[in-house]
N, C-alpha and C positions, 0 to 999 in steps of 0.2 A: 221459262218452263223449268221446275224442277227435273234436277237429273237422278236417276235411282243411287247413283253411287256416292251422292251425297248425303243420304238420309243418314241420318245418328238415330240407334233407337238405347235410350236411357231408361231400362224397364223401372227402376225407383223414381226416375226424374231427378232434380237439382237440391241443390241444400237450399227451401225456401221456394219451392216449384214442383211437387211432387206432385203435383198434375199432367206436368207437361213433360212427357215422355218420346213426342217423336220431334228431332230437331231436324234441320237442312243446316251442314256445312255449306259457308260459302267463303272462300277466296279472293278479295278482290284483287284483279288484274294491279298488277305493278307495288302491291300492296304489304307485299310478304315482309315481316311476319304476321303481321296480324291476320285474323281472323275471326270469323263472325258464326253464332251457333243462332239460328234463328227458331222461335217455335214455332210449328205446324198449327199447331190450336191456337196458338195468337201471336202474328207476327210482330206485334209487338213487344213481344218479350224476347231481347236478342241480348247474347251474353259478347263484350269484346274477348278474342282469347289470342295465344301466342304460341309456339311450338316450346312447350317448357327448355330444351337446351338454346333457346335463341336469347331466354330470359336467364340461364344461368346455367353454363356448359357441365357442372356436374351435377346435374340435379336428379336425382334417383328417387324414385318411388318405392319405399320398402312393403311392398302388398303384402295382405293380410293374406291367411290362407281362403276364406270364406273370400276376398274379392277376386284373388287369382281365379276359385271354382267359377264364382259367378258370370266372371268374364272369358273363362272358358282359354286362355294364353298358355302357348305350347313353349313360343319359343317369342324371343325379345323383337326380334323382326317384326313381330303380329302386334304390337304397339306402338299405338302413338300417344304422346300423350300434350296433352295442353294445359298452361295456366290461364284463369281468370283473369284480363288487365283494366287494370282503371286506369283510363287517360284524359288527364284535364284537358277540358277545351284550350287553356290559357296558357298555358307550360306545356308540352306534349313530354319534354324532358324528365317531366315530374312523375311519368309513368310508373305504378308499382301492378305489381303481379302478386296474385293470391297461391302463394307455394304450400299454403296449410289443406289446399282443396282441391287438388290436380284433378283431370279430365283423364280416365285413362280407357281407349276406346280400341276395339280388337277392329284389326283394317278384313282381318275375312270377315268378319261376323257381323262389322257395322255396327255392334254393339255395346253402349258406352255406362261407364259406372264411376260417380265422384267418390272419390277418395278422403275420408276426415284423416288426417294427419294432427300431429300435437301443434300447437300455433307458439310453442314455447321453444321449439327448435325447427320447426318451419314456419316464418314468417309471413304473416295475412298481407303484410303491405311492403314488399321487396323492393325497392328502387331499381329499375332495371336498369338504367344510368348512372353510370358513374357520377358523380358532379366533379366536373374541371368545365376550363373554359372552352366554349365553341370551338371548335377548329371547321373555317368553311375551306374548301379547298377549292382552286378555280383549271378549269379543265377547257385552254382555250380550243380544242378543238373536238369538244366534248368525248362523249362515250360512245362506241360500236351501236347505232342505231338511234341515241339520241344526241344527234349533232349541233342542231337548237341550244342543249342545255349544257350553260358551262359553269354553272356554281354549283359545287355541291357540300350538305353540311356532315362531321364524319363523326358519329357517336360509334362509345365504344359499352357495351354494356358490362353493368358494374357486376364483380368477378367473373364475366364469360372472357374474359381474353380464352384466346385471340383472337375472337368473332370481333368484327363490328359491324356498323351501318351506315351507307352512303345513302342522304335524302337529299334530292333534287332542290335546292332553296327555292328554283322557279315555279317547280310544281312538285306537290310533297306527295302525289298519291305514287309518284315514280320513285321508289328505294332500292337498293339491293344489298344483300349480306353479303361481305366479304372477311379475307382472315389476313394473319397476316406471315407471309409464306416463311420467312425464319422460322418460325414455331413448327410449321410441318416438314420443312424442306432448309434445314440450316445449307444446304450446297446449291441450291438455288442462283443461278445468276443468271441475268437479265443483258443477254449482248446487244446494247443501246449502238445502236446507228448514230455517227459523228451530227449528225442533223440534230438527232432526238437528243442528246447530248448536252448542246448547244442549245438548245431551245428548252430542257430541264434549269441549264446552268449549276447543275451541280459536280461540287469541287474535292470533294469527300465523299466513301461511299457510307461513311455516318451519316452524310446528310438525307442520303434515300430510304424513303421509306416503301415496301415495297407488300404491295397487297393482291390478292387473286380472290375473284367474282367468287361464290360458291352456291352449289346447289345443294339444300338440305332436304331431303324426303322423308319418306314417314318414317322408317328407321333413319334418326339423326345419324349416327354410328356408319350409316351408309354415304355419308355427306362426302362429294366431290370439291376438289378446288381447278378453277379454268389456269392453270399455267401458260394456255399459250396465248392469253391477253391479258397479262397483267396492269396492274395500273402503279406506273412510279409516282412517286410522288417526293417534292423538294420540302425537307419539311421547315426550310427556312424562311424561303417565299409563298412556300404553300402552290406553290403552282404543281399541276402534275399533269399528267398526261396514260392514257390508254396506249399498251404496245403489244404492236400483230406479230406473232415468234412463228415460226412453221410445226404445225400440228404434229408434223414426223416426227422432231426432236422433245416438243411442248405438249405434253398431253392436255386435251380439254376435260379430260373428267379425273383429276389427279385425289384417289383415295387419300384424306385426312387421318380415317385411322385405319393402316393398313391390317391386311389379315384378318379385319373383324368382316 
């Protein structure tokens, strides 16, 4: 059943769809970032999309005056905005996003309006991956709730540092965005239990690499990072591991950009 608080209404419609004006957001569970714009008039016309800072962390929409009116935006909180993404069935790495044509949709009003941008300084086909080589990481006692899965592979999207992404290699509909906590929290430190330690085997604390879950909501700006499960990581064996800190000292919803 559709839910009321998913509906998109796009009074122009799409570039190339200007029929189809009522969409359903849909989410899939474990799925983030992506996302799916489906249409009401023909489910068959569903657009892939992505929360545009997960595709490129400064990515700013310079709105016209005539779209600001139309979309009715008071304040930056009241937007969300989304990129178009093409992902090959073959390569999912190959992923690029359409930054010349952002989604920008007022979360009171439900009400969404594409944005033409120059394609000569916002690029139609952005690579949201870097290209280097795979890094899979192996998690022998997996992650907080999926204990089952212990490989995961860890893309870093090309210029969003210090966002990345952890994909399940066993099952890929299970991902999670994380960052990586020097960038937000250079005093950060992880008091490892002589076990966990030992079972990292890490000898240098260059060798750790150190990252925290995060939660991005519709104001990206608003984005939390979980400190008090972070995930070490050895980044010489690639082994890493999920660690429980006490929530008193560890905030679980640690603001990325403070003050905003």
């Amino acid at each position: 059943m559709v839910q009321d608080d998913t509906l998109i209404t796009f009074p122009q419609g799409l570039i190339g769809f200007a029929q189809h004006t009522s969409f359903t957001l849909l989410e899939p569970q474990g799925g983030y970032p992506l996302k799916f714009l489906q249409s009401r008039r023909d489910p068959g016309v569903t657009f892939t999309c992505m929360d545009a800072a997960c595709a490129k962390m400064d990515y700013e929409v310079p709105l016209a005056p005539d779209d600001a009116l139309a979309l009715d935006l008071h304040a930056p909180e009241d937007a969300m905005v989304l990129v178009i993404v093409t992902v090959p069935g073959s390569d999912p790495r190959q992923t690029t996003a359409n930054l010349a044509g952002p989604l920008v949709i007022n979360v009171r009003t439900r009400t969404g309006r594409q944005v033409v941008l120059d394609a000569s300084v916002y690029p139609l086909q952005y690579k949201v991956f870097a290209r280097r080589g795979e890094a899979v990481l192996h998690f022998p006692a997996g992650l907080i709730g999926y204990p089952e899965l212990k490989a995961y592979r860890l893309f870093e999207p090309k210029d969003g540092y210090p966002l990345k992404f952890l994909q399940s290699a066993e099952r890929e509909d299970i991902s999670f965005t994380c960052i990586d906590v020097q960038a937000i929290k250079p005093d950060y430190v992880v008091p490892l239990s002589e076990a966990e330690a030992q079972d990292l085997a890490i000898q240098e604390p260059s060798d750790a690499l150190i990252l925290a879950l995060v939660v991005i909501p519709r104001d990206p700006l608003r984005m939390t990072a979980n400190l008090a499960g972070p995930v070490v990581v050895n980044i010489k064996t690639l082994k890493a591991r999920q660690i429980v800190l006490s929530t008193d000292l560890f905030p679980l919803a640690y603001p990325v950009f403070p003050g905003k």
